[in-house]
C-alpha positions in Angstrom: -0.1 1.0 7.6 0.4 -1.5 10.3 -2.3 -2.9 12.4 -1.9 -5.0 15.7 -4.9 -7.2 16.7 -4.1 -9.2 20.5 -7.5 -10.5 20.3 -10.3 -12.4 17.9 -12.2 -9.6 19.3 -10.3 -6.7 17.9 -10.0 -8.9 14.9 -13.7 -9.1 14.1 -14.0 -5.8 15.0 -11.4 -4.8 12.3 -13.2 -7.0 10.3 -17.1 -6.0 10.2 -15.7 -1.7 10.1 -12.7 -1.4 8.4 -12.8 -4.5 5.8 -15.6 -3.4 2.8 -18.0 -5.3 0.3 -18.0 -4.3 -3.3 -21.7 -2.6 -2.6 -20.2 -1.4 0.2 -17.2 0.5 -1.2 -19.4 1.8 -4.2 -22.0 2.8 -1.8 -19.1 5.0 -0.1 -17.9 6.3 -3.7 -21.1 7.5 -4.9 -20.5 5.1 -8.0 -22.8 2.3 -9.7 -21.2 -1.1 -9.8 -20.1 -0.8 -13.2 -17.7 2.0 -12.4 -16.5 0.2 -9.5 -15.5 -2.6 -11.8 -13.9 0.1 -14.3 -11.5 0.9 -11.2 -10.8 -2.5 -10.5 -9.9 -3.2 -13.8 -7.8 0.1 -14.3 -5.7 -0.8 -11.0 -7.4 2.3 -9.4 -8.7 0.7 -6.9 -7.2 -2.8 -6.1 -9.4 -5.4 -4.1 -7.1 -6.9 -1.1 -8.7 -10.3 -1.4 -11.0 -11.5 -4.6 -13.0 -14.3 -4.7 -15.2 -15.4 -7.5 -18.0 -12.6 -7.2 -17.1 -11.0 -4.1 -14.0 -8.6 -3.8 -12.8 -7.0 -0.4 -11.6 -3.9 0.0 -9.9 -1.8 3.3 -12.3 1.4 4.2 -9.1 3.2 4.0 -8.2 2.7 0.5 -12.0 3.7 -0.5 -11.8 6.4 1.9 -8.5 8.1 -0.1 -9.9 6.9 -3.2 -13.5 8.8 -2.6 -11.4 12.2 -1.7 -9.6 11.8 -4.9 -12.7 11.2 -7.2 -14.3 14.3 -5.0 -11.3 16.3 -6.2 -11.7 15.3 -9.6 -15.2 15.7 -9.8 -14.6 19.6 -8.2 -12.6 20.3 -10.7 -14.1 18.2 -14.2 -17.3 19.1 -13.0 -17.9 22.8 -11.2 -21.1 23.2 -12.3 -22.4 20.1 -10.1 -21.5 21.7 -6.6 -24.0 20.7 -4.0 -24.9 23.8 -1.9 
């Protein structure tokens, strides 16, 4: 995926809607924080910055990575639908 951005403007707009907090992404997920780390750790889910407590992720990884876990969920767990 390749992104142009001309101006700061489109640059902090990037920023503030496409660029996620942990809290954020787990929010997103539907996981606690603990889980979230479990990704990180496991390479599922890979921060693209990390600083000492704060990792950064790209709404478009945690978007792909939410429909897999749905997927997963649908089928580990069929007896959890939502109607």
């Amino acid at each position: 995926m390749k992104y142009h951005l001309d101006s700061r403007e489109e640059i902090e707009n990037f920023i503030c809607n496409e660029v996620l907090t942990t809290g954020e992404a787990s929010e997103i997920l539907g996981v606690k924080r603990a889980r979230m780390s479990q990704l990180i750790k496991e390479g599922k889910l890979t921060p693209v910055k990390k600083m000492d407590k704060v990792s950064l992720f790209l709404r478009a990884d945690v978007e792909a990575k939410k429909k897999e876990l749905e997927a997963l969920r649908e089928k580990y767990q069929p007896y959890n639908k939502s109607e």
